[in-house]
C-alpha positions as CSV (number, residue, x, y, z in Angstrom):
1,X,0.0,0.0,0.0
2,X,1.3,3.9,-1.1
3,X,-0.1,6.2,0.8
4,X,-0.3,10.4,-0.7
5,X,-0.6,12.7,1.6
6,X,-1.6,16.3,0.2
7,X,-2.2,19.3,2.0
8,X,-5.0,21.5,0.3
9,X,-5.5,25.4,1.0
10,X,-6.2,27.4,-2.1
11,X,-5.2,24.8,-5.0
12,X,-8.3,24.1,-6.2
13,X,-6.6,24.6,-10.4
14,X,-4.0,22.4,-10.0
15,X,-5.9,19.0,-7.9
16,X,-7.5,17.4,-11.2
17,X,-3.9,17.5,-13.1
18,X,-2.4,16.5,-9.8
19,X,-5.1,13.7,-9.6
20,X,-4.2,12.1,-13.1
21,X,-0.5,12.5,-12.9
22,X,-0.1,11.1,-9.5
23,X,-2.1,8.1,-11.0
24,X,0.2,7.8,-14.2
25,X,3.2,7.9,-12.0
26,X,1.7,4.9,-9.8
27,X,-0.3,2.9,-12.4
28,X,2.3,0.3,-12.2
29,X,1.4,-0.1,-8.5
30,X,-1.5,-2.0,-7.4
31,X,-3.0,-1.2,-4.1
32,X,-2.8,2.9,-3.2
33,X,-4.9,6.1,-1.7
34,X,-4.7,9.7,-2.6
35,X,-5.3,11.3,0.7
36,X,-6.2,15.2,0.5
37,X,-6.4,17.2,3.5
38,X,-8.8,20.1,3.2
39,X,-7.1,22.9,5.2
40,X,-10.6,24.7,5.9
41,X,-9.3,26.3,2.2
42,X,-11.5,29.1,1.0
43,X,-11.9,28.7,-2.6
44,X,-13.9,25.9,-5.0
45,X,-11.2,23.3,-3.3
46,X,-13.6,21.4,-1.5
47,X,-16.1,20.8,-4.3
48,X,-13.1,19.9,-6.8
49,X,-12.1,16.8,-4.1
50,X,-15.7,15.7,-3.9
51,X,-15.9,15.5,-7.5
52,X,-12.6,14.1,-7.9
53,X,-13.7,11.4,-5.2
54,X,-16.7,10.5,-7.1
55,X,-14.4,9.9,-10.3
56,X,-11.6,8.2,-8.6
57,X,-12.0,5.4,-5.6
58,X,-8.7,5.9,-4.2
59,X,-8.9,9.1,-3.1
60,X,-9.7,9.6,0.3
61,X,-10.3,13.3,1.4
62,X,-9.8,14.4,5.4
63,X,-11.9,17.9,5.6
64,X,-10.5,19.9,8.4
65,X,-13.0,22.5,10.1
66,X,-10.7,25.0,10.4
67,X,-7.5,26.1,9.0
68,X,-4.6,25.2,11.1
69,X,-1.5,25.5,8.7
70,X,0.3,23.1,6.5
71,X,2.2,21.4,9.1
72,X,-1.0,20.4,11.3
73,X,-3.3,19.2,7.7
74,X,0.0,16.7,6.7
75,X,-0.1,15.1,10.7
76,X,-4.1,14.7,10.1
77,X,-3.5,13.1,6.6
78,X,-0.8,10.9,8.6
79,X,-3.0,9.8,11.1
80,X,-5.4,8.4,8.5
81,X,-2.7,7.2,6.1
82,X,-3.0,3.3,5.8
83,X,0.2,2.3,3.7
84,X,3.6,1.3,4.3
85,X,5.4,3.7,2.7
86,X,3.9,7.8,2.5
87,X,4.8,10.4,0.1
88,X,4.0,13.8,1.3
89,X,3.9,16.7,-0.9
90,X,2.6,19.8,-1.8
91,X,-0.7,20.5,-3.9
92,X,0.5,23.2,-6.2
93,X,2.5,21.0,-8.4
94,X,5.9,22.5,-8.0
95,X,7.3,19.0,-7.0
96,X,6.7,17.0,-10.1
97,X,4.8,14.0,-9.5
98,X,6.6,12.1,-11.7
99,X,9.4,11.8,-9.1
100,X,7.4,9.9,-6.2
101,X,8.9,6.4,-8.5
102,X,12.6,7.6,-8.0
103,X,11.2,8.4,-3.8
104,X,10.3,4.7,-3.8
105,X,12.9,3.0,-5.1
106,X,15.4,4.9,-3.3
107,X,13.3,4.4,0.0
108,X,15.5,1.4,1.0
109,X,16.8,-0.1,4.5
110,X,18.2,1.3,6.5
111,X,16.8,4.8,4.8
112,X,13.9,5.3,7.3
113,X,12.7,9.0,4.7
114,X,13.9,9.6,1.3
115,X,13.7,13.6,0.3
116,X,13.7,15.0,-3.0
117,X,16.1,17.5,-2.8
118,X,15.3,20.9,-4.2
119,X,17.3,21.5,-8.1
120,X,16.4,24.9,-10.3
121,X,15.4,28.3,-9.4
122,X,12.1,27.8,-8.4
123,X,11.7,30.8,-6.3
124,X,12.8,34.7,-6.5
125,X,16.2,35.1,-5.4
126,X,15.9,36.8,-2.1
127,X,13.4,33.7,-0.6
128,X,16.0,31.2,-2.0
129,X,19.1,32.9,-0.6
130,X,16.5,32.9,2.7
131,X,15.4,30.0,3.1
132,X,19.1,28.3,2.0
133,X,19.9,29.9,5.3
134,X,17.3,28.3,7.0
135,X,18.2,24.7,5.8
136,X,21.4,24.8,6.6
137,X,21.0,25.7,9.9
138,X,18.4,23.1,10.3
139,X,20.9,20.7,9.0
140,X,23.2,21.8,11.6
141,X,20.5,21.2,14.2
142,X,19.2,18.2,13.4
143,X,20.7,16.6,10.3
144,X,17.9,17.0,7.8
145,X,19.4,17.3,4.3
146,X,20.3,20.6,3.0
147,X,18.6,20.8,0.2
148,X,15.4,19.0,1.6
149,X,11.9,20.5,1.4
150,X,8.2,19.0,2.3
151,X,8.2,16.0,-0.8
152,X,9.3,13.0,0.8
153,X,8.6,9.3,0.5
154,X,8.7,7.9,4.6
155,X,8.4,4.5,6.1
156,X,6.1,3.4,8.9
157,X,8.6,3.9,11.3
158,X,9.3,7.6,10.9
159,X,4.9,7.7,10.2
160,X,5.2,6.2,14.4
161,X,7.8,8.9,15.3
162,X,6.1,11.6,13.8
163,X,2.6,10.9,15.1
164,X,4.1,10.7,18.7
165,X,5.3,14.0,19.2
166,X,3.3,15.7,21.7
167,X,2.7,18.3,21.7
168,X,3.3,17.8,17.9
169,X,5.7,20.8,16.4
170,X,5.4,23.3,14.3
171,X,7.4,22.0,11.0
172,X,7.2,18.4,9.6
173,X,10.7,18.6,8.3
174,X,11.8,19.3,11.7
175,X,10.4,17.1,13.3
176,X,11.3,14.4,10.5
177,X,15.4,15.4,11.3
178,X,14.5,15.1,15.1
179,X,13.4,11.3,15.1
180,X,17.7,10.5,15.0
181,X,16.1,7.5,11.8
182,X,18.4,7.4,9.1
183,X,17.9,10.3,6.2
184,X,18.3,10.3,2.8
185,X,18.0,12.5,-0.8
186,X,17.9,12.6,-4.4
187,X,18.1,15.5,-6.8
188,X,14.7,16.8,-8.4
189,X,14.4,19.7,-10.2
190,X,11.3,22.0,-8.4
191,X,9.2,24.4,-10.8
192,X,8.3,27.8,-10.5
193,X,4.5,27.9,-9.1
194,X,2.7,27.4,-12.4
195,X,-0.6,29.7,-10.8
196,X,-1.1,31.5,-7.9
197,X,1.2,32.7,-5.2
198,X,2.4,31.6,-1.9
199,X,0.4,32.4,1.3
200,X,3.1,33.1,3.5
201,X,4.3,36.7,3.3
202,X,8.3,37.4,4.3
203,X,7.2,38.3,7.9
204,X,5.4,35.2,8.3
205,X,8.3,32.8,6.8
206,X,10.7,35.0,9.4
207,X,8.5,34.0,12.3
208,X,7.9,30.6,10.9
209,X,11.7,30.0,10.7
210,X,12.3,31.6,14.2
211,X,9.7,29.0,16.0
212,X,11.1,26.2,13.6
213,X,15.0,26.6,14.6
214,X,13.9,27.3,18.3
215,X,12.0,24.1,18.7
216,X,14.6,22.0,17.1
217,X,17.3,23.8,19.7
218,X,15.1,22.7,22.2
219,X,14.6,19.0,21.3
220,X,18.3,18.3,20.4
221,X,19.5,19.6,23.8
222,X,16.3,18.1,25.6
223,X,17.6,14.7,23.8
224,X,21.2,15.4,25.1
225,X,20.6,15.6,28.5
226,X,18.7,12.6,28.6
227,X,21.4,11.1,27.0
């Protein structure tokens, strides 16, 4: 069993071609479920998944009431997820799904999460100068790979990890570096957003980064002194 696990706010252009590629890139695999998580998103998204649903029997959709964020809508489509190995990724097709093959076959023992590691210029060049920053220091904290973003292919076992933090924390990716499972990553080449923009604004990436780096501090040295 593959599980998908997509986090929806505002994508409601891009889920039909998401739908079909996904399901070109997997057609060679037999038993698998498209989960999308509904983040409370304000445009047609919701009717676009039911109608998709109706069309499609593997998609399962997980409609949150309200919107809590990206991080909090891929835990909810984790808890539901039923297979043994999960690919999460974004909605707005920037990841390629085409790539979730070369996630699985490189999703082997010992690797407990396989990331596709970001390739192209796929944002302006002050958020990728940014957010290089970021990763690198995350790297430093935690051991997640520096070019790693939210498209990964994970086991069951980092699924377990991820599902027991509590309280759970405010990035995925984090939390992913924190478990101390073994990492690993493989180029892919990340588009430009083909419609739309991003919802968070520099102030909000700031703070987002800020939180991020302070919770990882926080764990690592909590895991060091009960070491």
């Amino acid at each position: 069993m593959i599980s998908i696990v997509v986090p929806v706010y505002r994508n409601s252009a891009s889920l039909r071609e998401l739908r079909d590629r996904v399901n070109h890139t997997l057609e060679a695999h037999g038993d698998r479920e498209l989960i999308f998580v509904d983040d409370a998103s304000p445009d047609d998204s919701g009717v676009v998944l039911a109608r998709l649903a109706r069309e499609d029997a593997s998609i399962v959709i997980v409609t949150l009431p309200r919107n809590v964020g990206q991080q909090a809508a891929v835990l909810a489509g984790l808890a539901r997820a039923r297979g043994d190995v999960i690919v999460i990724m974004d909605a707005d097709l920037q990841d390629p799904p085409e790539a979730i093959a070369a996630l699985l076959a490189a999703l082997e023992p010992p690797l407990a999460a396989v990331f596709a590691g970001r390739r192209g210029d796929h944002d302006g060049a002050g958020r990728m100068v940014t957010s290089r920053l970021f990763k690198n220091v995350l790297h430093l904290l935690c051991g997640t790979p520096v070019d790693a973003g939210l498209f990964v292919a994970i086991d069951r076992r980092t699924r377990a990890a991820l599902l027991d933090y509590q309280p759970p924390g405010p990035s995925v990716l984090a939390m992913i570096g924190c478990t101390g499972l073994p990492l690993g990553t493989i180029p892919c080449r990340r588009d430009r957003r083909p419609r739309g923009s991003s919802a968070y604004t520099w102030r909000a990436r700031l703070s987002f980064g800020i939180r991020v780096l302070a919770w990882t501090a926080r764990v690592k040295l909590g895991t060091a002194a009960h070491g």
